[in-house]
C-alpha positions, -999 to 999 in steps of 0.1 A, spaced: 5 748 -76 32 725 -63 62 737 -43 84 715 -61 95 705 -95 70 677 -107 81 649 -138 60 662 -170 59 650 -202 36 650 -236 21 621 -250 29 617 -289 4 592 -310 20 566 -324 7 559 -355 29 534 -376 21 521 -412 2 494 -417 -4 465 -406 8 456 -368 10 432 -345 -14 439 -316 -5 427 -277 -26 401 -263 -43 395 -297 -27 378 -319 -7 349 -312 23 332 -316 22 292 -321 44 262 -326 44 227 -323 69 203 -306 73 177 -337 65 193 -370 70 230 -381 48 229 -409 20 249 -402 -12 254 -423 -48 271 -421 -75 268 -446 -99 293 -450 -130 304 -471 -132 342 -493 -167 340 -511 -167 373 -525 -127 375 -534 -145 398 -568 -150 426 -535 -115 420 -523 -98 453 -529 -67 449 -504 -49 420 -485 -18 423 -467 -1 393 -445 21 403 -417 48 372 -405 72 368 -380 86 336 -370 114 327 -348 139 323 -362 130 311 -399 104 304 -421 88 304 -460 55 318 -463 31 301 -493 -7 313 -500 -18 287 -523 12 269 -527 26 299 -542 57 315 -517 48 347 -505 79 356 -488 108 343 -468 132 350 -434 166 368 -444 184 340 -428 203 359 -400 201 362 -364 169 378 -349 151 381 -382 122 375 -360 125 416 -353 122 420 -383 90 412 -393 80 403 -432 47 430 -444 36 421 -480 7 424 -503 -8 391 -514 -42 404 -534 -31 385 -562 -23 350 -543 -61 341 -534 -83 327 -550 -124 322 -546 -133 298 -524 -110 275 -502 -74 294 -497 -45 273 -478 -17 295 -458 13 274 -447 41 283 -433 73 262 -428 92 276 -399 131 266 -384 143 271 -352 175 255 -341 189 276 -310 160 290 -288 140 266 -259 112 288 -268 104 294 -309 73 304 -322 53 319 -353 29 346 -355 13 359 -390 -18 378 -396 -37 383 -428 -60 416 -433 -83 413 -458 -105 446 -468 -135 448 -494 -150 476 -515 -180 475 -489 -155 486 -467 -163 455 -445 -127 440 -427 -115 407 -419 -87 393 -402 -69 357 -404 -44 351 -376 -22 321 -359 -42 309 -334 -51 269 -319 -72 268 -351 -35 259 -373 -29 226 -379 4 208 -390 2 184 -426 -3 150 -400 -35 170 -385 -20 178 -352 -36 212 -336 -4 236 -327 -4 248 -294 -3 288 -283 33 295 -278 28 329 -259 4 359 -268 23 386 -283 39 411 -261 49 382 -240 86 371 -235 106 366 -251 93 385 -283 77 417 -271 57 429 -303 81 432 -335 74 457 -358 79 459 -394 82 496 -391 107 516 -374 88 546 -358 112 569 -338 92 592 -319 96 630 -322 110 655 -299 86 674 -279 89 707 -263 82 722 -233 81 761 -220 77 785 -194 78 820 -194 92 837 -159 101 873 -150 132 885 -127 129 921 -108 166 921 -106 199 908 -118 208 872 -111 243 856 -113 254 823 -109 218 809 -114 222 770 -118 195 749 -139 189 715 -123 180 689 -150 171 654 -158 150 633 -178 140 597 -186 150 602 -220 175 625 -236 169 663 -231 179 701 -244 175 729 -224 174 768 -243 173 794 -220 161 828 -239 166 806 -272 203 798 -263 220 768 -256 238 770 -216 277 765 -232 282 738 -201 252 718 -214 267 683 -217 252 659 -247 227 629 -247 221 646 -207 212 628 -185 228 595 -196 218 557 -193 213 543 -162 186 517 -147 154 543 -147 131 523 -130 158 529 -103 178 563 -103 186 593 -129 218 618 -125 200 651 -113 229 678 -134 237 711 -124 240 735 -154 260 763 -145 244 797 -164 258 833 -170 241 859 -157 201 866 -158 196 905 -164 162 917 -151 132 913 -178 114 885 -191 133 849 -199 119 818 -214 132 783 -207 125 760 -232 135 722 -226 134 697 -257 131 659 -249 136 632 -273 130 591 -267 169 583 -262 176 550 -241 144 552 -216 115 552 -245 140 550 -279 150 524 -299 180 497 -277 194 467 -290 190 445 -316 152 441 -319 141 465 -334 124 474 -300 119 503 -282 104 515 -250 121 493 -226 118 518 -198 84 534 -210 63 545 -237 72 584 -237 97 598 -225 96 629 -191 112 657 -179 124 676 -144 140 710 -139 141 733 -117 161 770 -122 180 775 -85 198 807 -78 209 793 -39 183 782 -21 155 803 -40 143 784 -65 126 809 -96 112 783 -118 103 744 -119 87 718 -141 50 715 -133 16 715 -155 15 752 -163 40 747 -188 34 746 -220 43 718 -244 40 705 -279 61 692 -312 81 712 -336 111 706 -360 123 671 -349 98 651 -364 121 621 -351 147 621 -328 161 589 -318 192 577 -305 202 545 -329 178 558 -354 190 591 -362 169 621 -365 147 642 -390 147 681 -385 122 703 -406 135 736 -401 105 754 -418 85 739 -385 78 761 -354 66 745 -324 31 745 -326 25 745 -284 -7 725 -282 -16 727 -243 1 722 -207 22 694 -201 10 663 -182 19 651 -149 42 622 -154 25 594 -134 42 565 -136 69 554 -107 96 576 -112 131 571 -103 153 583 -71 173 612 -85 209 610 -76 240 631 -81 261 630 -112 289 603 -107 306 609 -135 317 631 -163 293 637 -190 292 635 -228 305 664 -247 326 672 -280 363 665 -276 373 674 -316 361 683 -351 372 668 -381 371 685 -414 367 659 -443 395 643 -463 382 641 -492 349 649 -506 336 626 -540 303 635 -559 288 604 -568 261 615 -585 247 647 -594 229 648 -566 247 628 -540 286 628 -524 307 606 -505 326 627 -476 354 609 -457 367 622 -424 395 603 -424 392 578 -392 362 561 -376 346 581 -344 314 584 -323 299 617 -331 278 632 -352 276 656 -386 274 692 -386 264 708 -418 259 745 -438 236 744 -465 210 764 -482 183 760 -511 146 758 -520 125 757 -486 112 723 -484 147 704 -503 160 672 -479 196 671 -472 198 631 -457 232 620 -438 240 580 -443 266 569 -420 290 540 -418 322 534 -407 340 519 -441 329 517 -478 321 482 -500 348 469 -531 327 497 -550 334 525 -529 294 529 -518 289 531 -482 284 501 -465 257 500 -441 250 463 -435 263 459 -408 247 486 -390 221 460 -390 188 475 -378 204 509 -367 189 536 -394 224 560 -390 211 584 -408 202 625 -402 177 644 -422 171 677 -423 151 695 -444 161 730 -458 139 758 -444 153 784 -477 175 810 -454 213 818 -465 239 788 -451 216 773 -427 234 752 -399 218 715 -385 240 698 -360 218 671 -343 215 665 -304 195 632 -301 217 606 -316 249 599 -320 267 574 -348 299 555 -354 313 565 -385 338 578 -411 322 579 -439 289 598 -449 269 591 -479 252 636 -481 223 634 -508 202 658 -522 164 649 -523 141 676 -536 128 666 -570 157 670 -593 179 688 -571 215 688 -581 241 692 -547 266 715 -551 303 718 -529 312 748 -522 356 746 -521 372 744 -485 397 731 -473 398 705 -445 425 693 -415 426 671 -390 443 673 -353 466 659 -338 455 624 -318 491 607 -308 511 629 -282 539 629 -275 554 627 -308 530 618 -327 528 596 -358 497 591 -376 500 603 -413 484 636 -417 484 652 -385 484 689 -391 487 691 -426 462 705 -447 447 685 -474 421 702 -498 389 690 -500 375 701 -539 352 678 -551 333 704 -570 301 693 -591 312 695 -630 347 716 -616 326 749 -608 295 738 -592 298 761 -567 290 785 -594 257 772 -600 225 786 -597 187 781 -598 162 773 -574 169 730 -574 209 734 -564 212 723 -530 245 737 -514 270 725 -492 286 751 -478 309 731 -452 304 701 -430 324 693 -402 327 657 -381 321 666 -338 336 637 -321 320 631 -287 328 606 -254 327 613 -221 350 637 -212 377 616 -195 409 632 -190 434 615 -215 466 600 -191 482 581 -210 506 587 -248 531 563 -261 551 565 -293 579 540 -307 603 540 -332 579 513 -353 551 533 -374 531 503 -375 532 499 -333 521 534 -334 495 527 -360 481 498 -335 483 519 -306 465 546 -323 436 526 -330 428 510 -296 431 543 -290 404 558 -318 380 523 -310 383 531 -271 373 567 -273 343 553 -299 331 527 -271 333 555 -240 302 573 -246 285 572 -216 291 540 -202 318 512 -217 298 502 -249 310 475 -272 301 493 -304 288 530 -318 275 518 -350 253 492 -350 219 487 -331 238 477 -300 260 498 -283 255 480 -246 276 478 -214 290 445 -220 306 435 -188 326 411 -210 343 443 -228 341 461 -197 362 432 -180 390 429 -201 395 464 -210 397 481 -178 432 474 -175 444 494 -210 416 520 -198 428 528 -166 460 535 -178 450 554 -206 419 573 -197 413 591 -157 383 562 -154 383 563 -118 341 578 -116 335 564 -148 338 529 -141 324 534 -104 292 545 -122 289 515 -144 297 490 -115 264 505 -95 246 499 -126 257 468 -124 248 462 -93 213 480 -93 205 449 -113 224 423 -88 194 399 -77 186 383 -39 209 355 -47 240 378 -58 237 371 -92 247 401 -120 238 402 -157 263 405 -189 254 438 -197 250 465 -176 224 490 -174 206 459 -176 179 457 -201 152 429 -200 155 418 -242 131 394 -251 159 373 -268 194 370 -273 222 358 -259 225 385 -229 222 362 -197 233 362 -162 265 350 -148 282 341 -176 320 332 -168 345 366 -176 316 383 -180 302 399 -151 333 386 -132 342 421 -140 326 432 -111 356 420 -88 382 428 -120 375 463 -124 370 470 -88 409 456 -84 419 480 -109 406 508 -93 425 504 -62 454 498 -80 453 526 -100 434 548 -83 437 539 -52 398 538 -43 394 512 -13 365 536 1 349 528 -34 354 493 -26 346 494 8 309 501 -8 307 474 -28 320 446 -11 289 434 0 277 429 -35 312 418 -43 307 391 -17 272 382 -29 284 373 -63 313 354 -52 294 335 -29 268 326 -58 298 312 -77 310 294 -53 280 278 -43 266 271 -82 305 255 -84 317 221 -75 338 228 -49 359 250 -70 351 235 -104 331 261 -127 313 246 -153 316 279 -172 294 302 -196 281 306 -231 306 326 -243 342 312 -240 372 327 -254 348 348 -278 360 356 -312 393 332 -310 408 319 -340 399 283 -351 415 276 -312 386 274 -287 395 274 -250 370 252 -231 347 269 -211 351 250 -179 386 258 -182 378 296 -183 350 293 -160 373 278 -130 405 303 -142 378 329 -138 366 317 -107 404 313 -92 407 351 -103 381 366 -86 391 346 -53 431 357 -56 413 396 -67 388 395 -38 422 384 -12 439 418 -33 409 438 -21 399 421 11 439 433 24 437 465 9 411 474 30 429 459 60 403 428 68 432 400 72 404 373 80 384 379 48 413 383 29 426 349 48 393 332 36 396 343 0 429 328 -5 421 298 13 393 295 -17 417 303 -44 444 278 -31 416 252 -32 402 261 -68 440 263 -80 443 226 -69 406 218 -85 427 238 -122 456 224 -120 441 186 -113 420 187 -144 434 211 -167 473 209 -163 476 170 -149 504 161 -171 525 172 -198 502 158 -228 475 177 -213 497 209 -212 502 201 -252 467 205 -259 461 238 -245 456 265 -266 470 300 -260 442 313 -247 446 286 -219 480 294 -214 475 329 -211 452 325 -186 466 298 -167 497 319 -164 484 352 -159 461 342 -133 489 324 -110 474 285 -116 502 271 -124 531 247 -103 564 257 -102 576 222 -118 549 229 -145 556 267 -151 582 259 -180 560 237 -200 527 260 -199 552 286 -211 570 265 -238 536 250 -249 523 285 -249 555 295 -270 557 266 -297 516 272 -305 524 311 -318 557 297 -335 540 266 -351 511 293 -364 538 309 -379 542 332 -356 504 342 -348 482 341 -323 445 324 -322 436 340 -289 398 359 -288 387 385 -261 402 362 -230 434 356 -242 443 385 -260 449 414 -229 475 393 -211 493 371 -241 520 398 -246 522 408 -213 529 369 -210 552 365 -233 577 395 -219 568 381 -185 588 350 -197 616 371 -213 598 365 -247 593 397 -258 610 398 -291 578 373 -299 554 398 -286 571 424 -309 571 401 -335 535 398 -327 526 433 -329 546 435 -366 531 409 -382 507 419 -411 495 392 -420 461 376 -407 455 368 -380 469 396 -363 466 438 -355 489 450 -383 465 431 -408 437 452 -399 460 486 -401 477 473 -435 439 468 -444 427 502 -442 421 503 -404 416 534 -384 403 515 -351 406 483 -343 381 457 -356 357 431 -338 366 404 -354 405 397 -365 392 389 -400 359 418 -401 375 420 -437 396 404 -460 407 412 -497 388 392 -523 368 374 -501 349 408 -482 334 414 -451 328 394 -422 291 385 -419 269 415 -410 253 400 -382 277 410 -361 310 430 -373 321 464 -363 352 483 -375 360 503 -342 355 480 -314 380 480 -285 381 446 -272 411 432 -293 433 459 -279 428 450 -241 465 442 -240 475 482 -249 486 482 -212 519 465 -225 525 498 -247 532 518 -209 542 486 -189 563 466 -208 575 489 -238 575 516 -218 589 500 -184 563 515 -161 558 479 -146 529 492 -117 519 522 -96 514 520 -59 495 547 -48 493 536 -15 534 542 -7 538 567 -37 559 542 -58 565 534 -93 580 496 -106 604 502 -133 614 470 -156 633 473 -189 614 445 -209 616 455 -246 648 461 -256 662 459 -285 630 446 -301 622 483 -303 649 508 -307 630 535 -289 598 542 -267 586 569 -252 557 570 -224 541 596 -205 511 588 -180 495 609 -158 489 588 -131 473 592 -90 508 598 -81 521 623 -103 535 626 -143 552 602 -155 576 604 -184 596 573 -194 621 580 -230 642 554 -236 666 541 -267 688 519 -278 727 524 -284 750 497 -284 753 477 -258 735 504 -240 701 517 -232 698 554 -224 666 562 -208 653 592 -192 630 589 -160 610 617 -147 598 613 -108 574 632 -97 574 654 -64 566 631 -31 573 599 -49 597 576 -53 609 549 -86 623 515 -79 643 501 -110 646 464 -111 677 455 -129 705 429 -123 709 456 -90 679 472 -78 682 509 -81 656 538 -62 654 568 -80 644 600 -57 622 627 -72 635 647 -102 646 642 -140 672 608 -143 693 600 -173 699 564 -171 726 540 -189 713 505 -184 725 468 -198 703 450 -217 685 426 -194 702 393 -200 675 376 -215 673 401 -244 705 399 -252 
């Protein structure tokens, strides 16, 4: 036996419906001229036929005909080549000579092709298969060429199916002579994974353990802390479901990016002396999770026990280095009680929590053994009040579980997660009615101090009841619903920073970065929980880091998603947009994309700045230094062509992307000088600058030559200009008058998309403009943040028009309801509303700068920052503004006002002018 804990795991058969595409057999073709492509082919005994079924993907459209008849065609949206076409065409042939053609479209990708097999299968029991090969021809005769085989790149092997795996179990039985305290279980997985020691879940056991990182690389090793072992006989049990390593990731409708099945390591420590470990004596099998999978959702029979059907495998493939947790892991952080409960149907009820979150469902139910309770989720409902699931796009979102016929039986799941407010609970045993039991419901607190949001506290009865007594009902079909609850999860990042104003429609705003933030910080900085996405954009990342930081203690979060990001840095320096990288066969996720992995050198600043970390960046300059050196060397002397990306999402107002690819690359020089002197290195900090003088030059020569050129720039590229120093002094006004006369002459609205929108108020009160940032923040009409609020938003929305009265939702190819991004500039709410200008850890001092005022009448602002609390109340009165200023022990506040005042620890109250250009 080995002496030390080995990788295991338990291979589950796959065995999907149907007709598949099979790796390295069939094929995928196209030709260079025409996309019409046919095959001709011969059934003599078509009277035998009892069963033909095409299968057809093409990238990225197409319109199947058999015999001039159409079959089937694409769904005309992005990546509908994952989504491949399976129908039954026994009554399109004929005897004798049968034509197939398909007419495919491509119009984005350098590498399109079409794959499509026929099976055909006769009473005999005798098989045959048509398939694309160099056999099809196009209508002028030309043979088509093999594109790629499938499996290959970009495709991989779409599936018409989606075939989460189940969760397999694993156990060992151990004995202890004596009493053991402060045993610790040491656990990690290339997948997702429970442990239940003595049929008990350890109460430190974080969620979705061990987290997504680069597993052909490293995998946190956690330390579960457990309560004490009396002497007897114990059982560990440890449950491991596909999640990120084996599940399903991204928008292809693919899975197994890492591997086919998912493995497990543990070891049970009590000091040195180690009393149990992972090896091949364990025993493992399947039980109640017939599927478990992260975007997916699960499927839980609790009349299943787990049927143990051997010892585990040894895990051979390479496994990863295992490394120490680096940062806080997922857990619950509140439960929400619905709302309002509405039975739609006999059968079925529509359960509203309230506001969007990342969590999951927790149910009580009984009924008949065998009766399926199914959980849709989504994040808003359609014009008809049905959930809308759309744009989940290929995400399932949806829990099952399946009654096993005790009293109130609870399901919570453990493998998934989903972004949602609303869920669509139905009742599916054959002519099952659901029945609500009465309770009532509440919902905490989220805005502190003073908090706004309608609602908080205040308990509103949920009493939905089926025909007013349902709860009454009886007989073996009635399904009931005893209570459901909503567990909100993220990584459990202490919350730093609260603001509240006198404006309840700031407040609302503020509220909802702050709902769509806690959505996207589940394990690393995702752009989205609902959708079949949910990746570490560096783009979002980027931009965000700033509002995070101050909002969120983010120090060891974002340090862990950087060294993802830079396990995936190549020879050459370069980085990729999304981090853990994952290799998709196509998409838009590239490499080196301008503001996108530039976060690299963005969020390392931040972290000095707010945290203070130089050691942190001390071990990452050389990759720092790789990358920049890469863009440098790809640039012309300065001159960055740009990305693919621009000023994403902007309003009919596009920014051109060599604009935003040399402001970028000016950035990261002027950021990497920040760093370079923060750790002390005058020359390299000497040598940055140097570069960003010269690309400032390069910017200002072709982008801000003269003053027509200045009236063509959108806001996006004045925001930028501004905020990342590129402008002249003789030029300064009339960037800042152009950028001022755009918002005016839009009616007093902004056009800016992800780039533009994190520093265009911070701009605009930068200028001693910031009645128009206000004005900016009250608007409520589109385009703007009050628009989504006044529209029924709870978080803040990916697009600035994801919906709009009588003309719907935004296309569901890509629109989310709690996504972050838009509210990158929240750091004004503490900054410039709230006066805390900066921190300086280094010297212990915070920058006080009254910006606001009187645009708002009152603020208040506490942060818990690397230097202490901070608590900032101010309000208007007169000519006046009263503020109160709390210092903090061993630090110091410097407020800049027409005389420059330094407040010594302790509570201030303050009487303070309005700044002149307020007035």
């Amino acid at each position: 036996m080995s002496k030390k804990p080995e990788w295991i795991y338990h291979p589950v058969p796959e065995d999907p419906a149907g007709l598949v595409f099979e790796k390295d057999v069939d094929i995928w073709i196209w030709h260079d001229r025409e996309q019409i492509f046919q095959l001709s082919f011969q059934i003599v005994n078509v009277h035998k036929l009892i069963s033909a079924t095409v299968l057809i993907s093409v990238d990225e459209g197409y319109e199947l005909r058999i015999n001039n008849r159409e079959v089937c065609r694409s769904d005309g949206r992005i990546f509908s080549w994952a989504r491949p076409a399976r129908k039954p065409v026994l009554d399109y042939l004929k005897p004798g000579t049968n034509t197939v053609i398909i007419r495919a479209t491509n119009s984005y990708l350098e590498k399109p092709g079409a794959c499509f097999k026929m099976k055909l299968i006769f009473s005999d029991g005798s098989k045959e298969t048509i398939r694309t090969g160099p056999d099809w021809v196009t209508p002028g005769g030309d043979k088509v060429r093999v594109a790629a085989r499938m499996g290959d790149m970009p495709w991989r092997i779409p599936s018409a199916d989606v075939c989460p795996l189940p969760a397999v179990h694993f156990r060992k039985s151990f004995h202890l002579t004596r009493s053991v305290k402060n045993a610790v279980l040491e656990l990690s997985a290339l997948g997702i994974v429970e442990a239940r020691l003595d049929g008990k879940r350890p109460e430190a056991h974080p969620s979705l353990l061990p987290g997504w990182t680069d597993y052909r690389k490293v995998v946190p090793l956690h330390k579960i802390e457990l309560s004490e072992l009396a002497p007897g006989d114990h059982i560990l049990e440890l449950i491991l479901a596909s999640g990120w390593y084996a599940g399903y990731v991204g928008w292809e409708r693919g899975k197994g990016y890492y591997g086919p099945h998912p493995a497990v390591i543990a070891s049970l420590k009590h000091g040195n002396e180690t009393l149990l470990f992972t090896d091949t004596t364990w025993d493992s099998g399947t039980g109640p999770w017939l599927g478990a999978d992260l975007l997916m959702g699960e499927v839980f029979d609790a009349r299943n026990d787990v049927l143990f059907q051997g010892n585990a495998l040894r895990f051979e493939s390479p496994v990863p280095e295992l490394i120490d947790v680096e940062w806080e892991p997922v857990g619950v952080v509140s439960k929400l009680e619905p709302v309002s409960i509405v039975q739609s149907a006999g059968n079925q009820c529509m359960i509203d929590f309230g506001r969007i979150i990342a969590g999951y469902a927790e149910i009580w139910v009984s009924g008949r053994a065998g009766s399926r309770v199914r959980m849709r989720h989504s994040e808003v409902l359609d014009e008809q009040g049905a959930l809308y699931v759309e744009h989940n796009r290929m995400a399932r979102a949806e829990d099952v579980y399946i009654i096993k016929g005790d009293t109130n039986e609870n399901y919570r799941p453990y493998f998934t997660y989903h972004g949602f407010r609303y869920i669509e609970l139905t009742s599916e045993s054959d002519n099952a009615d659901l029945a609500i039991l009465e309770f009532d419901a509440k919902i905490s607190g989220l805005c502190k101090p003073d908090a706004s949001r309608p609602g908080n506290d205040e308990p509103v009865s949920a009493k939905s009841v089926l025909d007013g007594n349902g709860f009454r009902r009886a007989g073996p079909d009635v399904v009931y619903l005893h209570t459901i609850k909503a567990n909100q999860i993220r990584s459990s990042l202490k919350r730093t920073g609260f603001f509240n104003c006198n404006v309840p429609l700031v407040n609302s705003i503020y509220n909802a970065y702050i709902s769509s933030a806690e959505c996207t910080l589940v394990d690393i900085p995702t752009d989205c929980a609902q959708r079949d996405e949910r990746l570490g954009w560096t783009g979002d990342g980027s931009i965000l880091a700033e509002a995070h930081c101050q909002t969120f203690a983010m120090g060891s979060f974002y340090a862990r998603w950087l060294n993802e990001l830079f396990r995936a840095q190549k020879d050459d320096g370069s980085l990729p947009d999304i981090a853990p990288w994952v290799e998709f066969g196509s998409g838009i996720a590239g490499w080196n994309n301008a503001a996108w992995p530039d976060a690299c050198v963005w969020v390392t600043s931040q972290l000095i700045r707010e945290y203070g970390m130089t050691s942190y960046a001390a071990t990452v300059l050389p990759n720092l230094r790789a990358y920049c050196g890469l863009i440098w060397d790809k640039s012309d002397n300065g001159y960055r062509p740009g990305g693919q990306y621009g000023d994403w999402l902007n309003v009919d107002a596009p920014t051109p992307v060599d604009l935003i690819g040399t402001a970028y690359h000016a950035m990261m020089n002027r950021e990497m000088h920040f760093i370079a002197s923060k750790l002390g290195d005058r020359d390299l900090a000497a040598f940055y600058r140097n570069r960003y003088d010269i690309i400032r030059g390069i910017f200002c020569g072709k982008f801000l030559p003269d003053h027509a050129a200045i009236d063509r720039l959108s806001q996006t590229a004045c925001v930028l200009s501004l905020h990342f120093g590129l402008v002249p002094e003789d030029r300064l006004s009339k960037v800042r008058s152009r950028l001022v006369s755009d918002i005016i002459g839009r009616d007093t609205s902004l056009s800016t998309g992800f780039l533009g929108t994190p520093w265009l108020l911070d701009e605009l009160s930068e200028m001693g403009r910031s009645d128009l940032a206000v004005a900016l923040l009250e608007k409520e009409t589109y385009p703007s943040w009050g628009f989504m609020i006044r529209n029924g938003a709870t978080a803040l929305w990916e697009h600035w028009d994801s919906y709009i009265p009588g003309r719907g939702f935004k296309d569901p190819v890509m629109n989310s309801f709690s996504h972050a991004s838009l509210g990158a500039f929240a750091f004004w709410f503490y900054k410039r509303a709230g006066w805390l200008h900066h921190t300086d850890p280094g010297t212990r001092t915070f920058f006080l700068r009254p910006d606001v005022a009187p645009y708002l009448k009152h603020v208040h602002i506490n942060r818990s920052t690397i230097i202490g609390d901070i608590d900032i109340a101010w309000q208007c009165e007169d000519d006046f503004i009263n503020a109160t200023v709390s210092v903090p022990d061993n630090t110091r506040a410097v407020l800049a006002t027409s005389y420059q005042q330094i407040l010594q620890p302790g509570l201030h109250q303050l009487s303070i002018p309005y700044p002149e250009a307020n007035k």
